[in-house]
PDBQT receptor file of N, H, CA, C and O in Angstrom, charges set to zero:
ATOM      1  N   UNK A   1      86.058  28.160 -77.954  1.00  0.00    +0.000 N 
ATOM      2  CA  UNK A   1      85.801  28.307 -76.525  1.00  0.00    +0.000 C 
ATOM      3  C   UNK A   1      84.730  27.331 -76.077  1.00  0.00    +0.000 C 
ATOM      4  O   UNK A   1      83.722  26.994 -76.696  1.00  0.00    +0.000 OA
ATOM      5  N   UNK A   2      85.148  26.942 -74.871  1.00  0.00    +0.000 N 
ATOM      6  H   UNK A   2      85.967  27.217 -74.368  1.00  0.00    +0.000 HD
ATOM      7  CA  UNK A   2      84.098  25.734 -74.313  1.00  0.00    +0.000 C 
ATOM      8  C   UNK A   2      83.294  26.203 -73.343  1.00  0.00    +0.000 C 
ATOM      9  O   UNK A   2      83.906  26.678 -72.387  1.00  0.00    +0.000 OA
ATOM     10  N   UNK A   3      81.535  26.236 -73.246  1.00  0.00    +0.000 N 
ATOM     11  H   UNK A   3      81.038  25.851 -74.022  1.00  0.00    +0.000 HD
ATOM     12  CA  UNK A   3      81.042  26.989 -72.345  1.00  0.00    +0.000 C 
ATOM     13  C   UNK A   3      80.769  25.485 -71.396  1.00  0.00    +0.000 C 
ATOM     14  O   UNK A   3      80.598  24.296 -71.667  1.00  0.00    +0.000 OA
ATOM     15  N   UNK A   4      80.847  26.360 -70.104  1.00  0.00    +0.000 N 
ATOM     16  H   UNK A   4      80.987  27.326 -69.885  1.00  0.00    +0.000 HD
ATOM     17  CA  UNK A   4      80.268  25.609 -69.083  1.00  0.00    +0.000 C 
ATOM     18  C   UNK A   4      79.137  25.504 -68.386  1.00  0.00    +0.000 C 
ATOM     19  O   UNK A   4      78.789  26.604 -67.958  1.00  0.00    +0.000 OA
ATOM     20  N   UNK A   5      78.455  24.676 -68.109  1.00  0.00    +0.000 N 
ATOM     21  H   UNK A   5      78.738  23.781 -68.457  1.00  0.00    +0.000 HD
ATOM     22  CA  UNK A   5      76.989  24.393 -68.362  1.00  0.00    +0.000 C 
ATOM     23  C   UNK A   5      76.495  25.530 -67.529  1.00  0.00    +0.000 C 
ATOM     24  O   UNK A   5      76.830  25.304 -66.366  1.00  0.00    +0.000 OA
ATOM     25  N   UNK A   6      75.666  26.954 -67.652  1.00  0.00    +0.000 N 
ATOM     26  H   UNK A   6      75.394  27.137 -68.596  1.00  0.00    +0.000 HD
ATOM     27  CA  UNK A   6      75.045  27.555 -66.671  1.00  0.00    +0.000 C 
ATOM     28  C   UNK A   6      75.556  29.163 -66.844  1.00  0.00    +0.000 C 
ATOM     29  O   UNK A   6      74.912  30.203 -66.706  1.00  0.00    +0.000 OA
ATOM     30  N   UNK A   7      77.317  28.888 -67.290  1.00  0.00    +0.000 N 
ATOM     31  H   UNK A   7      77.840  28.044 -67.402  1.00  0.00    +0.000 HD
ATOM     32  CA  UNK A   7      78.033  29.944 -67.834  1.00  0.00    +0.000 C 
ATOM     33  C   UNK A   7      77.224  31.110 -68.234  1.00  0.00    +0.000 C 
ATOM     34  O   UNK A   7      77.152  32.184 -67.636  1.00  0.00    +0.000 OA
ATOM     35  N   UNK A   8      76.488  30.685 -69.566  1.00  0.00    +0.000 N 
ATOM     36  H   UNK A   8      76.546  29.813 -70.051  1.00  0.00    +0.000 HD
ATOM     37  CA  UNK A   8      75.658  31.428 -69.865  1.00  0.00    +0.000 C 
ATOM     38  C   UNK A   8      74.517  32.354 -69.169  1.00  0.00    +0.000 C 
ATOM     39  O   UNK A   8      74.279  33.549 -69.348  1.00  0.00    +0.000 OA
ATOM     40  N   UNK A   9      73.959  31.510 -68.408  1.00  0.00    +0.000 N 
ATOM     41  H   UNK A   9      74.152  30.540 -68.262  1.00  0.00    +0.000 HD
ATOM     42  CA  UNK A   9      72.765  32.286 -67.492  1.00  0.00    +0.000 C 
ATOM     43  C   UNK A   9      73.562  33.048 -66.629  1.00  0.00    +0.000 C 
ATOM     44  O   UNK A   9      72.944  34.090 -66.408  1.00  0.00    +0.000 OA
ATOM     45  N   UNK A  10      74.742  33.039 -65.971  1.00  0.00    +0.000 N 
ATOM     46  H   UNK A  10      75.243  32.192 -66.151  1.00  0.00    +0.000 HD
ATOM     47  CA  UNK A  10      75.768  33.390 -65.321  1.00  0.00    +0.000 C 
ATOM     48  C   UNK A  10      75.822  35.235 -66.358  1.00  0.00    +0.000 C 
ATOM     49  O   UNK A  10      75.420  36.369 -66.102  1.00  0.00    +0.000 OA
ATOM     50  N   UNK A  11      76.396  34.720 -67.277  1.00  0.00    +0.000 N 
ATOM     51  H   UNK A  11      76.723  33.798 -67.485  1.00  0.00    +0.000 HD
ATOM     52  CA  UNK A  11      76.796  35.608 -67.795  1.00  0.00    +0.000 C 
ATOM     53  C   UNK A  11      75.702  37.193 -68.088  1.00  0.00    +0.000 C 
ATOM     54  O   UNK A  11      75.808  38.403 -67.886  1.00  0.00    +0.000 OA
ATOM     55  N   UNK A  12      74.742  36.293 -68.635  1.00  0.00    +0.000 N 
ATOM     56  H   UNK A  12      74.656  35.310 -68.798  1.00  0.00    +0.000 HD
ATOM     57  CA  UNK A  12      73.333  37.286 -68.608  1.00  0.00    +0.000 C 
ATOM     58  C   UNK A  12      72.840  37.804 -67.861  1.00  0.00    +0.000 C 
ATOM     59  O   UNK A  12      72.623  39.000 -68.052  1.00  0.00    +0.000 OA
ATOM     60  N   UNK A  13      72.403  37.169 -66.609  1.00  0.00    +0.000 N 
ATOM     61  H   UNK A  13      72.580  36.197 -66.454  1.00  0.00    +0.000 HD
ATOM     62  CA  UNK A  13      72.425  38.128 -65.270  1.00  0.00    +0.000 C 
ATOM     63  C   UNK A  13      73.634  38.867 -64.474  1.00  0.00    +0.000 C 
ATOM     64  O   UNK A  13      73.561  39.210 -63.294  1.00  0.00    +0.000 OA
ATOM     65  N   UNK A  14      74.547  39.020 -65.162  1.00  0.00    +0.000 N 
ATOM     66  H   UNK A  14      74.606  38.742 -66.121  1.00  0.00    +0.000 HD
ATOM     67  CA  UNK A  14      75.670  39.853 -64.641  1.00  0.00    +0.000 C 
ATOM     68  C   UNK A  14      76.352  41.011 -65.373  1.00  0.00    +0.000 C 
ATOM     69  O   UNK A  14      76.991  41.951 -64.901  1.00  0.00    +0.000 OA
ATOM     70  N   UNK A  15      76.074  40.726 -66.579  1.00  0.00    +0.000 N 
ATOM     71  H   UNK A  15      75.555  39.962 -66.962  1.00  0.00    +0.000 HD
ATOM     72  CA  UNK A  15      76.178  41.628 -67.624  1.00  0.00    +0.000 C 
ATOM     73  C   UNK A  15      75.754  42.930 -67.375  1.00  0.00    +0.000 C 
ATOM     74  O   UNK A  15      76.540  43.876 -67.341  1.00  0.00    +0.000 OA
ATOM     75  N   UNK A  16      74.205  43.061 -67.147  1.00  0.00    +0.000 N 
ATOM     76  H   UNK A  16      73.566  42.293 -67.175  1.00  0.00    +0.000 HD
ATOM     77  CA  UNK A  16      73.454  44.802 -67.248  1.00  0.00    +0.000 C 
ATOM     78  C   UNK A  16      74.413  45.311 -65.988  1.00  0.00    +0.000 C 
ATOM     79  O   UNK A  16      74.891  46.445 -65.999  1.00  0.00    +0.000 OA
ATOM     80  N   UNK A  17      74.586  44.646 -65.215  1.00  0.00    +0.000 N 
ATOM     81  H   UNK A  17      74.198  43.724 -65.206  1.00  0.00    +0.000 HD
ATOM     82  CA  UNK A  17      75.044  45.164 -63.784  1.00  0.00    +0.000 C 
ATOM     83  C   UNK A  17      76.583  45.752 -64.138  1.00  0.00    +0.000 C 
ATOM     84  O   UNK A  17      76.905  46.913 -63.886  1.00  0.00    +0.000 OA
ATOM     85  N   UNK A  18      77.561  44.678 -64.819  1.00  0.00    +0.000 N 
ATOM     86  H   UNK A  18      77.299  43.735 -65.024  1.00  0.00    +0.000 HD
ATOM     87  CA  UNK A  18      78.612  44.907 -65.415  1.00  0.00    +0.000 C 
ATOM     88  C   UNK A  18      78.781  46.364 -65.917  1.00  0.00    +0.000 C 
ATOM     89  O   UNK A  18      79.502  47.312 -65.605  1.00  0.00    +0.000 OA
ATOM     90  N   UNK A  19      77.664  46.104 -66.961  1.00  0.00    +0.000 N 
ATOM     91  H   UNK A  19      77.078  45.335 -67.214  1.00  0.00    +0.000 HD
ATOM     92  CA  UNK A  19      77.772  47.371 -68.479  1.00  0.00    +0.000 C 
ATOM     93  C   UNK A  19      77.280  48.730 -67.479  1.00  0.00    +0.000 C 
ATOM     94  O   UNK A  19      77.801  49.823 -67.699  1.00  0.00    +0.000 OA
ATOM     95  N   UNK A  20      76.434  48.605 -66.576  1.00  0.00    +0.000 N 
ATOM     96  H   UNK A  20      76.011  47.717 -66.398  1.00  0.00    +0.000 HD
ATOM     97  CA  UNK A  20      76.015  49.792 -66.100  1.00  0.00    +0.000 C 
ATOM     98  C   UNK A  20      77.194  50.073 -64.801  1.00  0.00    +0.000 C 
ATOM     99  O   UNK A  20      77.071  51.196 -64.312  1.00  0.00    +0.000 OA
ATOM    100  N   UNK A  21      78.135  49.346 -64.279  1.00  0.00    +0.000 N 
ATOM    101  H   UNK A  21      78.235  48.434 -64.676  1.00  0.00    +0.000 HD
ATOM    102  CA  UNK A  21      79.276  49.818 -63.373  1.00  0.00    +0.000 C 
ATOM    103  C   UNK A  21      80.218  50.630 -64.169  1.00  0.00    +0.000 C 
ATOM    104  O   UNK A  21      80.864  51.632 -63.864  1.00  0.00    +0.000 OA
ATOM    105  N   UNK A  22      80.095  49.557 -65.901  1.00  0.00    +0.000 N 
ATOM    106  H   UNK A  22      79.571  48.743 -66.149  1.00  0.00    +0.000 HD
ATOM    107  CA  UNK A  22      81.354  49.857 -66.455  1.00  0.00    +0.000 C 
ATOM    108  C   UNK A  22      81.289  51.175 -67.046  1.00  0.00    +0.000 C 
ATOM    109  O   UNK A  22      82.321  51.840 -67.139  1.00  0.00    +0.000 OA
ATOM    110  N   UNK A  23      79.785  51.775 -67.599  1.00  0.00    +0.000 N 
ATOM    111  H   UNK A  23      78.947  51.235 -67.523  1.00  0.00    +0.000 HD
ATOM    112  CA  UNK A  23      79.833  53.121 -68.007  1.00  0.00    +0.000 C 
ATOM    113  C   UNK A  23      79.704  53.989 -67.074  1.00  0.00    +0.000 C 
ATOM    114  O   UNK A  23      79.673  55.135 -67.522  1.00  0.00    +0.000 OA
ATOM    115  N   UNK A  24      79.567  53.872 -65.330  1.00  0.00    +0.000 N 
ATOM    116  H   UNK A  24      79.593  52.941 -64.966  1.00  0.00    +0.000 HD
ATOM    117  CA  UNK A  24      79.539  54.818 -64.572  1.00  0.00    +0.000 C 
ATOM    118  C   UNK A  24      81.280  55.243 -64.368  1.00  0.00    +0.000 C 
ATOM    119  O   UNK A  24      81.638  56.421 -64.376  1.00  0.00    +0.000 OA
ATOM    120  N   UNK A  25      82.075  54.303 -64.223  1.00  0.00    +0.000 N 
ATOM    121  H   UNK A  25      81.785  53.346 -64.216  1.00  0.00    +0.000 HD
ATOM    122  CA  UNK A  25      83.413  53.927 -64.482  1.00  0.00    +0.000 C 
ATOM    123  C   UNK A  25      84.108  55.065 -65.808  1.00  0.00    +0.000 C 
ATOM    124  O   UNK A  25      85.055  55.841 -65.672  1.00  0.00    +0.000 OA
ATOM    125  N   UNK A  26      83.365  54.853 -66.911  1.00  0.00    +0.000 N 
ATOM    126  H   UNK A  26      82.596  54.223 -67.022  1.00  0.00    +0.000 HD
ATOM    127  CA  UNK A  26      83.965  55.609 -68.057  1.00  0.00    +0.000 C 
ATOM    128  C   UNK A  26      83.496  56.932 -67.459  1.00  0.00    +0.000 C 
ATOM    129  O   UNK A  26      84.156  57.893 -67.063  1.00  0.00    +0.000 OA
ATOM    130  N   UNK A  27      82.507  56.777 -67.489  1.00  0.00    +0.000 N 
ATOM    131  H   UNK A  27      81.971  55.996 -67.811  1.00  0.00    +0.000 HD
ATOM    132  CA  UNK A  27      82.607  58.486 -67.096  1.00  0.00    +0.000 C 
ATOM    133  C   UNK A  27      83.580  59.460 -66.429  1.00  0.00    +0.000 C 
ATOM    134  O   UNK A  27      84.045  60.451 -66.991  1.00  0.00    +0.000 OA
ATOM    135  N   UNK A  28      83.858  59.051 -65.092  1.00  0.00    +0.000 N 
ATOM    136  H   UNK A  28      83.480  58.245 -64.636  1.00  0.00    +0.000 HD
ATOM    137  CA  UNK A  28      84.297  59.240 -64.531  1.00  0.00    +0.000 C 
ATOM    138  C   UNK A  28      85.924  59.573 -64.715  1.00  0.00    +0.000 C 
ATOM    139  O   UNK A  28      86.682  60.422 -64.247  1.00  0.00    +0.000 OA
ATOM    140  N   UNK A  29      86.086  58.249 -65.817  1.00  0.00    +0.000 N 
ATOM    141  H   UNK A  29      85.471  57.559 -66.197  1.00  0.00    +0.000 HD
ATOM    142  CA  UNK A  29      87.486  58.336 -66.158  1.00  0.00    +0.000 C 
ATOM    143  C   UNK A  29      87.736  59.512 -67.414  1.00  0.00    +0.000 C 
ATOM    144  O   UNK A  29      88.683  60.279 -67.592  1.00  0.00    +0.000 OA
ATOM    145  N   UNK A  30      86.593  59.327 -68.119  1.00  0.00    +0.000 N 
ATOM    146  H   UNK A  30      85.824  58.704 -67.975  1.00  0.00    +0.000 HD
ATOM    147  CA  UNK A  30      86.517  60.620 -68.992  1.00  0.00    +0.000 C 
ATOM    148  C   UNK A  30      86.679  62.085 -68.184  1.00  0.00    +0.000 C 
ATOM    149  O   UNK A  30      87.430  62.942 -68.650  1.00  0.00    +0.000 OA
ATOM    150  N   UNK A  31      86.116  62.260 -67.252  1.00  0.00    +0.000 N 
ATOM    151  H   UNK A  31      85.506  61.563 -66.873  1.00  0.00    +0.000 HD
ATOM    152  CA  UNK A  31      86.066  63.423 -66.697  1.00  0.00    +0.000 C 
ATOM    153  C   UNK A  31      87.775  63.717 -65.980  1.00  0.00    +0.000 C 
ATOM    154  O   UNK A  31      88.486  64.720 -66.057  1.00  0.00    +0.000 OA
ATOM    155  N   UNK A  32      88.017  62.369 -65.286  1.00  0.00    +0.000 N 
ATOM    156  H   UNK A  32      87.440  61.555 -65.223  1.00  0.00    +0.000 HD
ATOM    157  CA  UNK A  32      89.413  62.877 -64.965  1.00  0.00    +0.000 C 
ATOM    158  C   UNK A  32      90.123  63.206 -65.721  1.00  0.00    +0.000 C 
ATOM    159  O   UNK A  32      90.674  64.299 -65.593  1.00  0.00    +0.000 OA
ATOM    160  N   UNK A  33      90.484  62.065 -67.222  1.00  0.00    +0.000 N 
ATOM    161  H   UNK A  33      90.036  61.177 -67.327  1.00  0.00    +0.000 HD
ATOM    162  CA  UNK A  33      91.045  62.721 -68.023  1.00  0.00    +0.000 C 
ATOM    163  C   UNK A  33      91.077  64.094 -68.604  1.00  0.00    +0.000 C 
ATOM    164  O   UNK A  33      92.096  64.710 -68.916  1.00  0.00    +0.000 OA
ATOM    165  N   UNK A  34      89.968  64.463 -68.702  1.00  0.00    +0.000 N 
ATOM    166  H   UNK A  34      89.140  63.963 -68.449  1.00  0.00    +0.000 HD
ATOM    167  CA  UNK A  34      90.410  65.749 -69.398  1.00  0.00    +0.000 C 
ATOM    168  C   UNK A  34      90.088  66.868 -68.420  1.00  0.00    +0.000 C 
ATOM    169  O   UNK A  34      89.556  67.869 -68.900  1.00  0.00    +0.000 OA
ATOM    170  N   UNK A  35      90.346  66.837 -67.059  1.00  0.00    +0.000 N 
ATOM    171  H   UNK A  35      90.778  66.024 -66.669  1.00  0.00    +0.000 HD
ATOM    172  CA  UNK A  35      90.764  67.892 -65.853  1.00  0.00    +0.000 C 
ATOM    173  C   UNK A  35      92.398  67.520 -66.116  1.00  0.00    +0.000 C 
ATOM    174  O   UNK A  35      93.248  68.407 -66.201  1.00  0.00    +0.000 OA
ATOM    175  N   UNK A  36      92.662  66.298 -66.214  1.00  0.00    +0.000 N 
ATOM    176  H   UNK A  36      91.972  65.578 -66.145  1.00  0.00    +0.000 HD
ATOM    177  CA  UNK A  36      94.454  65.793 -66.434  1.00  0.00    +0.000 C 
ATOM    178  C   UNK A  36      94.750  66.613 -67.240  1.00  0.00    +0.000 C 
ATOM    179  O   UNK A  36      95.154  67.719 -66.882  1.00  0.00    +0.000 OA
ATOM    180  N   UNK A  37      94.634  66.303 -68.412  1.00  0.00    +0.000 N 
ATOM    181  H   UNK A  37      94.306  65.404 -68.703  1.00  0.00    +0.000 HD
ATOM    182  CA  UNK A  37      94.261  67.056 -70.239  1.00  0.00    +0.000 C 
ATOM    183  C   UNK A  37      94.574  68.692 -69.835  1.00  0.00    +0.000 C 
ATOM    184  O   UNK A  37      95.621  69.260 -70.146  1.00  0.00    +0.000 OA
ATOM    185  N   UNK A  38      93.461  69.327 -69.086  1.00  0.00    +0.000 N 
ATOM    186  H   UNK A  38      92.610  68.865 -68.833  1.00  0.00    +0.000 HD
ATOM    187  CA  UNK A  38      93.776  70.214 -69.290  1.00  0.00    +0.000 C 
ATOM    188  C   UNK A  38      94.559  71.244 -68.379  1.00  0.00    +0.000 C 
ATOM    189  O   UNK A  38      94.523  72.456 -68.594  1.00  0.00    +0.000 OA
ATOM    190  N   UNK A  39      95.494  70.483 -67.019  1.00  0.00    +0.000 N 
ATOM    191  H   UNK A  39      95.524  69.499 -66.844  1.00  0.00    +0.000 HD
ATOM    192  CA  UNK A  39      96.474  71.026 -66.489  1.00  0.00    +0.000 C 
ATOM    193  C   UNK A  39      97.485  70.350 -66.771  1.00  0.00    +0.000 C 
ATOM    194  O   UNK A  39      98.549  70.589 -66.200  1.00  0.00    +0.000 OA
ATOM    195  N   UNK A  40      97.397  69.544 -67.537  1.00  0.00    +0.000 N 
ATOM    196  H   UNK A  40      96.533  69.349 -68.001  1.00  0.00    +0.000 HD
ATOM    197  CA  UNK A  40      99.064  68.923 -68.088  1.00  0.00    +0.000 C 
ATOM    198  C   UNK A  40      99.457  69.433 -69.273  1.00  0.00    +0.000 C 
ATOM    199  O   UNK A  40     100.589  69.802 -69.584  1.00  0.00    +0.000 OA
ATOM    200  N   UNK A  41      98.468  69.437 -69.921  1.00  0.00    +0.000 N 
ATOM    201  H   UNK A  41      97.548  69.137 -69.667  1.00  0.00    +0.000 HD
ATOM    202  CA  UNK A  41      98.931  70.357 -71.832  1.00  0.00    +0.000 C 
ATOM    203  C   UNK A  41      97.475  70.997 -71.997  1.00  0.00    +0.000 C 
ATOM    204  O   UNK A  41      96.382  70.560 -72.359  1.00  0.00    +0.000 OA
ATOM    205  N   UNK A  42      98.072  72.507 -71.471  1.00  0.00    +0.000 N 
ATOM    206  H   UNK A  42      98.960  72.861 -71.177  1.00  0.00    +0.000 HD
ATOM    207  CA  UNK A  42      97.100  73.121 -71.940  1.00  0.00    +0.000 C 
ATOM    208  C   UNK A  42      97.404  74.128 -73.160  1.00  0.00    +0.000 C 
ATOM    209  O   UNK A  42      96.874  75.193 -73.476  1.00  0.00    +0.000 OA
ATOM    210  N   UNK A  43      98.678  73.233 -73.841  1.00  0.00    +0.000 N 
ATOM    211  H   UNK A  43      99.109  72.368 -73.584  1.00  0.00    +0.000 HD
ATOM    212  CA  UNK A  43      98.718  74.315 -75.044  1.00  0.00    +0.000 C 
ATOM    213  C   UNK A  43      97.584  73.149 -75.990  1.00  0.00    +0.000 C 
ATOM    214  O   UNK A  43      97.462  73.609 -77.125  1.00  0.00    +0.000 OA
ATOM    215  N   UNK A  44      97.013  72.227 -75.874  1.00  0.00    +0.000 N 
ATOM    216  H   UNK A  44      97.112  71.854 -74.952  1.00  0.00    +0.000 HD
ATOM    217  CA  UNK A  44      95.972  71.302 -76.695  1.00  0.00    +0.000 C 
ATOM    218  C   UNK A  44      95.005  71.654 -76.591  1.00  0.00    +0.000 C 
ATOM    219  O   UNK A  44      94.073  71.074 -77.149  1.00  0.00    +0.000 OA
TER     220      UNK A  44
């Protein structure tokens, strides 16, 4: 992979912001899932 000049600093200041959308995101999806989970098969 070929970085492009700046890419990097790019990448680092966008990251925490990223990782902290992306685990508010999981959560969320965790939680739907298993409200899904547990009116779709609740013999599990």
């Amino acid at each position: 992979m070929q970085m492009i000049d700046g890419e990097p600093d790019t990448l680092r200041d966008v990251s925490p912001v990223r990782g902290g959308t992306f685990g508010n995101l999981s959560q969320e999806c965790n939680k739907a899932l298993d409200v899904y989970s547990t009116h779709m098969f609740p013999k599990f």
